[in-house]
N, C-alpha and C positions, 0 to 999 in steps of 0.2 A: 286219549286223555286231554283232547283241546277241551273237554268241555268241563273238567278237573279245576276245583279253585287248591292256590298252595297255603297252605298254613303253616306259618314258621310256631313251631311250640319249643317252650324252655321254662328250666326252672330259675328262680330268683328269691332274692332276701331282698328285703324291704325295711326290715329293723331288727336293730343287733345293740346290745347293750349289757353290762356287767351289775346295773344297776335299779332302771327301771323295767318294771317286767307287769304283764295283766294275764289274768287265766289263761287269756288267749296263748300265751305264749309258748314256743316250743323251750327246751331247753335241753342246751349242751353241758356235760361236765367235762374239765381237763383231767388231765391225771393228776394235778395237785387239787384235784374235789373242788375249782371255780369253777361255776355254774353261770354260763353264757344265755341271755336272752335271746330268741328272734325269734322274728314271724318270714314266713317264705311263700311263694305260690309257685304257681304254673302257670307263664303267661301266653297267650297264645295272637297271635295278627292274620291277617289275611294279605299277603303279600300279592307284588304281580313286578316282576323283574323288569326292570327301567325304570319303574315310579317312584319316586319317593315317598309317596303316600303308602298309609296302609289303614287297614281296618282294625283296629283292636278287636278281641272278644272278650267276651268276660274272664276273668285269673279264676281260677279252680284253689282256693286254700289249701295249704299242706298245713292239717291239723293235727292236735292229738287226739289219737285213734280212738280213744277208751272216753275222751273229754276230760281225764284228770292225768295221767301223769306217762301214758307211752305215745313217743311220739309216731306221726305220720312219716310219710316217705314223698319223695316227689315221685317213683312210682305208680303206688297207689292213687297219689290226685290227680297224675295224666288217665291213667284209669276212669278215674269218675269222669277228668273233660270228657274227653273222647267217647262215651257212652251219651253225655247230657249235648255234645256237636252233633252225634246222629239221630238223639230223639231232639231237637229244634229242628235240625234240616234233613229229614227223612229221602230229602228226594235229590241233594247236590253232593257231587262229586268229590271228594277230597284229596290231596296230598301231603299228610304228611313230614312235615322236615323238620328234621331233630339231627342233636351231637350224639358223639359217640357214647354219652351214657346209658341211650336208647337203643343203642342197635343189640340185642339179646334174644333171643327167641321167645321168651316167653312176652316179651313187650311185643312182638311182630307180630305175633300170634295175638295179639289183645287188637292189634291196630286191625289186622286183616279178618277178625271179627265183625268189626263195624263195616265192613268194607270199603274200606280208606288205603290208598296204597301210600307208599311212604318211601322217602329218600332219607337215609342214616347214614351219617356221619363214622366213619371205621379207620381207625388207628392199628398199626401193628402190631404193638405191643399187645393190644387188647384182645386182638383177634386173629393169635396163632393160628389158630386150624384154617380162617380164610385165606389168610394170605397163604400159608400154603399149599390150599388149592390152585388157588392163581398159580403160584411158580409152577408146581406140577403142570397144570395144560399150558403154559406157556415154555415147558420145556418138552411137554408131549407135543408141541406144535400145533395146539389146540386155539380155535378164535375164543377169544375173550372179549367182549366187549360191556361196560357198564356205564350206562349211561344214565339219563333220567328217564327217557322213551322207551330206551329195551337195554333188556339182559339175556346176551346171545345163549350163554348157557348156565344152564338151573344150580344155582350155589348151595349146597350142602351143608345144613349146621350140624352141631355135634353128636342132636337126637338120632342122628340119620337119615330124619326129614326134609324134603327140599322146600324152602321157603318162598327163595326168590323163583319167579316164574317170568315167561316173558311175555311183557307187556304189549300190548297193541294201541296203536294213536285212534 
C-alpha cells in the first residue's frame, strides 16, 4: 500500500434555510410540516499525514433523485464519486477513509468494487455483531490486530461474508 494515495471523503451541507430555497434544493420537513432548505455534497481531499496541505477533488452533489421532488442520499453520491475517482484515475491506488456512517457492507462492497481499499470509522453502538467478534477472540485468546496496514484476522459482517481481508504493504 506504499504506493496507495489516502482520500479522506465526507458528507457536508453547504446551505440551509427556512426561507430562500432554488429547484436545486433538497428539502426537509419537521413534524410540524416546516420545510427546511439545503443543498449538501460529498467532499473528498487527497490527504498525506504530516502535511497540512491537501488536494481537494471535485464534491459529488447530493441531489434530487427524480430532479423534482425525492431526495438523494449521501450514499448514493459517494456511489457516483467513487465510480467517476476510478474512471479519471484508472491506474492509482486508493484509500479510502470515511466515519462511521460508511462502514456497512453494502458501502464496502461498492468501495472494493472500484478497487479501493478503505479505512472506516466503527462505533459500538453501531456495530454490535463487530465488536463482539472482537470480545469473542480476545476471550478465545485469539491475536487481533487492526490496523491501517493489516488485519490479522478476517472480520465477519452479518451476510456471513468476510469483507475485511489481510492486507499486504
Amino acid at each position: 500500500m506504499e504506493d496507495s494515495y489516502l482520500v479522506n471523503l465526507d458528507g457536508t451541507g453547504y446551505f440551509s434555510s427556512n426561507k430562500l430555497y432554488s429547484p436545486a434544493c433538497l428539502e426537509k420537513k419537521s413534524r410540524s410540516d416546516k420545510i427546511t432548505y439545503h443543498l449538501q455534497a460529498v467532499g473528498a481531499a487527497l490527504v498525506c499525514p504530516g502535511f497540512k496541505e491537501v488536494i481537494p477533488l471535485c464534491p459529488e452533489i447530493i441531489r434530487k433523485q427524480d430532479g423534482i421532488t425525492k431526495n438523494d442520499c449521501e450514499h448514493n453520491a459517494t456511489k457516483r464519486m467513487l465510480g467517476k475517482l476510478r474512471e479519471d484515475h484508472p491506474h492509482m491506488n486508493f484509500i479510502i477513509n470515511e466515519d462511521g456512517l460508511a462502514s456497512n457492507a453494502p458501502h464496502l462492497s461498492d468501495i472494493e468494487k472500484h478497487g479501493f481499499h478503505y479505512i472506516s470509522g466503527v462505533k459500538e453502538g453501531d456495530h454490535k455483531y463487530l465488536f463482539a467478534f472482537v470480545d469473542q477472540a480476545v476471550e478465545d485468546s485469539e491475536s487481533i490486530e487492526l490496523t491501517i496496514a493489516s488485519c490479522a484476522v478476517p472480520v465477519p459482517v452479518p451476510d456471513g461474508k468476510s469483507r475485511m481481508r489481510p492486507l499486504t504493504p
